[in-house]
N, C-alpha and C positions, 0 to 999 in steps of 0.2 A: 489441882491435886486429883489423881485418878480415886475412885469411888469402886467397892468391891465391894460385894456379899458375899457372906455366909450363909450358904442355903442351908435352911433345915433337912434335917433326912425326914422323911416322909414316913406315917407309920404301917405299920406291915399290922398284917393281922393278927390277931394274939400278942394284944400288948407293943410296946415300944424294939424295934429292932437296935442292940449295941450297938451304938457307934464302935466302928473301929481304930479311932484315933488316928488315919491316915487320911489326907487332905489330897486329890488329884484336879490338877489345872484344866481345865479343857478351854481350847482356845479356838472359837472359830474364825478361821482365815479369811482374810479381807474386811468389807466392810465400809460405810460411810462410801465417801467421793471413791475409795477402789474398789471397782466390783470385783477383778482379779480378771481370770478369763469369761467373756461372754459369745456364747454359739447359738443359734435356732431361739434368740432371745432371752437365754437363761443365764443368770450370772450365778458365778462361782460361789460371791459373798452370800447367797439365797441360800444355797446348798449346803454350806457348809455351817450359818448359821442354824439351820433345819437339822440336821445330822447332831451339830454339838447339841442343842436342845432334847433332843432324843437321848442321848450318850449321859447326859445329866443325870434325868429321870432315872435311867436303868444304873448310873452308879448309884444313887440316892436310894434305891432301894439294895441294895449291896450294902448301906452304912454306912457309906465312903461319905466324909468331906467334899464336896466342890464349889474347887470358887471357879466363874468362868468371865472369860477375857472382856467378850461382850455376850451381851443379851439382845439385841434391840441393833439397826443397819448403822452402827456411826465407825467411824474411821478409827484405829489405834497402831499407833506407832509401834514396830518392830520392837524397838529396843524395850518399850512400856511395859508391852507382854510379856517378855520375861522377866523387869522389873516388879510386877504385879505376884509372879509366882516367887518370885525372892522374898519378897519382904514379909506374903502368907506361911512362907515353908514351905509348899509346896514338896509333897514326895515325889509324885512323876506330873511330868506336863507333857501333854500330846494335844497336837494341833492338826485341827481336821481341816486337809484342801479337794480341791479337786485338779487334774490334771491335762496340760492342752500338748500336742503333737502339732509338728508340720505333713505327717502321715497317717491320713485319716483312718488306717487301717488298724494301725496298732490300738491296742487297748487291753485294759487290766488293773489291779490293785499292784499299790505300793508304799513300804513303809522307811522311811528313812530317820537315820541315826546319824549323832558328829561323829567324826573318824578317832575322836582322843575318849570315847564313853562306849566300853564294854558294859556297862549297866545298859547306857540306851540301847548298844546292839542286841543287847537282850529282852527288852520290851520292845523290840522292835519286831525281834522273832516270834514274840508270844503274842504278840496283837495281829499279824502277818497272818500265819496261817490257820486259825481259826476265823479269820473275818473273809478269808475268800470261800473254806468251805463251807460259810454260813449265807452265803450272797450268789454262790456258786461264780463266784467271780474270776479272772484267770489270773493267776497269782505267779504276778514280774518280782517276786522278790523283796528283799530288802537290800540298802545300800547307805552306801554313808555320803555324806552332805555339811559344807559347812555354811548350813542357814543362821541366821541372828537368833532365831528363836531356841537353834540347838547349843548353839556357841554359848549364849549369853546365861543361860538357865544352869543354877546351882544345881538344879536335879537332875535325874534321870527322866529323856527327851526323847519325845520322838515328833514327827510330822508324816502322820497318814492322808498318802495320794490314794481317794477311794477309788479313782478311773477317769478315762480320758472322755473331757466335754467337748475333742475333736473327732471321736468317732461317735456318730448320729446314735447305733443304736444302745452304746454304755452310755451317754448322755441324756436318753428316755428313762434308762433305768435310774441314774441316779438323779430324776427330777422325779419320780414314782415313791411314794412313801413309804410302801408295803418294802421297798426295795433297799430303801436306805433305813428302815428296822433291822434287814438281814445283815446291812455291815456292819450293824452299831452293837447287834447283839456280839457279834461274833469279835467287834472292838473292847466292847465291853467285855466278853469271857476272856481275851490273852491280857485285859490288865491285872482281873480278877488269879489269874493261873500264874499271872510275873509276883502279882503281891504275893500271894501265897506261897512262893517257893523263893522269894530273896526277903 
């Protein structure tokens, strides 16, 4: 049987911050036996465990709810993770990857949505262009995708490509801390600006 927390929201100063009564999934992509893509020795599943850990934090102090997929390098089934956000409630689930090319040139931020959820093309947009001009990242857009994680999930879904681990120098950045703070803030303000306005 999978095992899931309820984080506590962390206290702000002056007293206890409201919880907001809304529960957000974050889900870091890969993990265990998959590392996902691996370049210059850096795996996917490292990154993007680091990034949702950070993304946590910064909703936890928002009030937000978070349950997250994994915490710690072990393996979780497609289908699980969005089982997991089912059966919490889960409002929105966003799942954080990173991104590989056969053209080592390209590179950038990207967020995808399923093609059947205007809710998710709409967190998709709100998380999109705040997290590139917070990372000063080059921003490919959003698009739609029918991944299991988008398909499978009762909520509103998205999966954030923060940049390609096939171009060397976005692959430095998003193995750099200072670097993956500037997408998660900028992740974390279009969830904070989608809650706030749906």
């Amino acid at each position: 049987r999978l095992h899931f927390v309820f984080q506590n929201p962390v206290k702000a100063s002056g007293g206890d911050k409201p919880l907001t009564g809304i529960t957000v999934q974050v889900d870091a992509g890969h993990g265990g036996s998959r590392d996902g893509a691996v370049y210059e020795g850096i795996k996917e599943k490292d990154l993007t465990l680091a990034m949702s850990k950070k993304l946590e934090a910064l909703l936890l102090e928002q009030g937000y709810n978070v349950v997250m997929t994994r915490t710690t390098d072990v393996y979780m089934d497609l289908y699980d993770r969005a089982d997991i956000a089912n059966d919490v409630g889960a409002d929105i689930f966003v799942s954080i990857h990173a991104n590989a090319y056969e053209d080592p040139e390209i590179y950038g931020a990207m967020t995808y949505y399923h093609p059947s959820s205007g809710r998710g093309k709409r967190l998709a947009q709100a998380i999109q262009t705040p997290m590139c001009q917070a990372a000063g990242a080059k921003d490919k857009g959003v698009r739609d995708a029918d991944f299991v994680v988008l398909r499978e999930t009762d909520m509103c879904a998205v999966l954030v490509e923060t940049g390609f681990m096939t171009n060397h120098n976005e692959l430095m950045q998003l193995n750099d801390s200072d670097y993956q703070d500037k997408l998660v803030k900028g992740i974390c303000e279009g969830i904070v600006r989608y809650l706030n306005t749906n």
